[in-house]
N, C-alpha and C positions, 0 to 999 in steps of 0.2 A: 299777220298782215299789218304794214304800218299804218297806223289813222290816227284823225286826230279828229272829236268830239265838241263841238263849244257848246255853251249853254247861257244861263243866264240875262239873256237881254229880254227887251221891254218898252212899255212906255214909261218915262218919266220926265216930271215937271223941270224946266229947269232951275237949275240949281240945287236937285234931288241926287240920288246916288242908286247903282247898282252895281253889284258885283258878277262878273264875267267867269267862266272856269272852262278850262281846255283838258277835257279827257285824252292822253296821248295812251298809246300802246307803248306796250315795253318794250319794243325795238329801237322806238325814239326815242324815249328817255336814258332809253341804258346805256345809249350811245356816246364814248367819255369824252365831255368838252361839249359837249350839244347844250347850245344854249337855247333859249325858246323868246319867242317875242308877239306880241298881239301886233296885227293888222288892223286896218281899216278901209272902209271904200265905199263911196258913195255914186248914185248914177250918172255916168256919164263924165266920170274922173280917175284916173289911174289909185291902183290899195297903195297906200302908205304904210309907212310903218307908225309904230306907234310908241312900241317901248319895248324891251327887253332886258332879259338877266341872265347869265352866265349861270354853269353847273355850281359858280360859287358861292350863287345869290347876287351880283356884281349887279345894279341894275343902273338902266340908260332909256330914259325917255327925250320924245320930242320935244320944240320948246310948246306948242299949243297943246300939253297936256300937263307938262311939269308944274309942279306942287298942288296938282290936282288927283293924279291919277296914282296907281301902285301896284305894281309887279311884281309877285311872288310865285313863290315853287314849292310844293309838298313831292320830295321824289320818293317817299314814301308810299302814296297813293300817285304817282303820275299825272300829276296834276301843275298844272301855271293856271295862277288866277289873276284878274285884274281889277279892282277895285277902283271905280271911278266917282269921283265927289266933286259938287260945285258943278254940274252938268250944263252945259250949254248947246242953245238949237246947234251950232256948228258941230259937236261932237256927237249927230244921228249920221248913225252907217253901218254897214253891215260889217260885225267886228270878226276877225278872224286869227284863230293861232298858226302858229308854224315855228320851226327853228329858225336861226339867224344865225346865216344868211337863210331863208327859205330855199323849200325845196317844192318843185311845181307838182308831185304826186301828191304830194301830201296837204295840199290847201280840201279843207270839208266845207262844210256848209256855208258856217258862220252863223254868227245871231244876230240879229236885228235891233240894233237900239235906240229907239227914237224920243226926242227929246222938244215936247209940246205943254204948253198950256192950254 
C-alpha cells in the first residue's frame, strides 16, 4: 500500500532548526524518476510546495526557503528529509511530503511545525 509517513516537527524558536523526514513505502520510491518534494499549508491558505529533488538528488526550492532549507533522499531507507535552519514565524505549517508532481492518494498526515518565542 502506497504511503507516506512525516515526522519530525515541533516547536521552535525562531531562528532555531529542525529536521523533517518522510517515510515513503516501496511502491513510491521504487517508482523510476519519482522525485519527492516537502509541502506546506497553513490555515485557511492553499499547501505549497516547498522544495524538491529528483531520483538524482537534483534539488529545487522555493525562493522563501532558499539557502535556508535542504532536501535530501536516503533511497536506501526510503526516506526524503528536510532540514530546515534560520527558522522564521512565517515558516509554521503543517509540512507534508509527496512526489512531484503530487499525487492526491498519497498526501498523510503531515507534521506540525511551529515557530514561537
Amino acid at each position: 500500500q502506497a504511503q507516506l509517513v512525516e515526522s519530525g516537527g515541533g516547536l521552535v524558536q525562531p531562528g532555531g532548526s529542525l529536521r523533517l523526514s518522510c517515510a515513503a513505502s516501496r511502491s513510491i520510491f521504487s517508482v523510476s524518476g519519482n522525485a519527492m518534494a516537502w509541502y506546506r499549508q497553513v490555515p485557511g491558505k492553499e499547501r505549497e510546495w516547498v522544495a524538491s529533488i529528483s531520483s538524482r538528488g537534483i534539488q529545487y526550492y522555493s525562493d522563501s526557503v532558499k539557502d535556508r532549507f535542504t532536501i535530501s533522499r536516503d533511497n536506501a531507507k526510503n526516506t526524503v528529509y528536510l532540514q530546515m535552519n534560520s527558522l522564521k514565524p512565517e515558516d509554521a505549517a503543517v509540512y507534508y511530503c509527496n512526489t512531484r508532481p503530487s499525487v492526491s492518494i498519497y498526501w498523510g498526515q503531515g507534521t506540525q511545525v511551529t515557530v514561537s518565542s
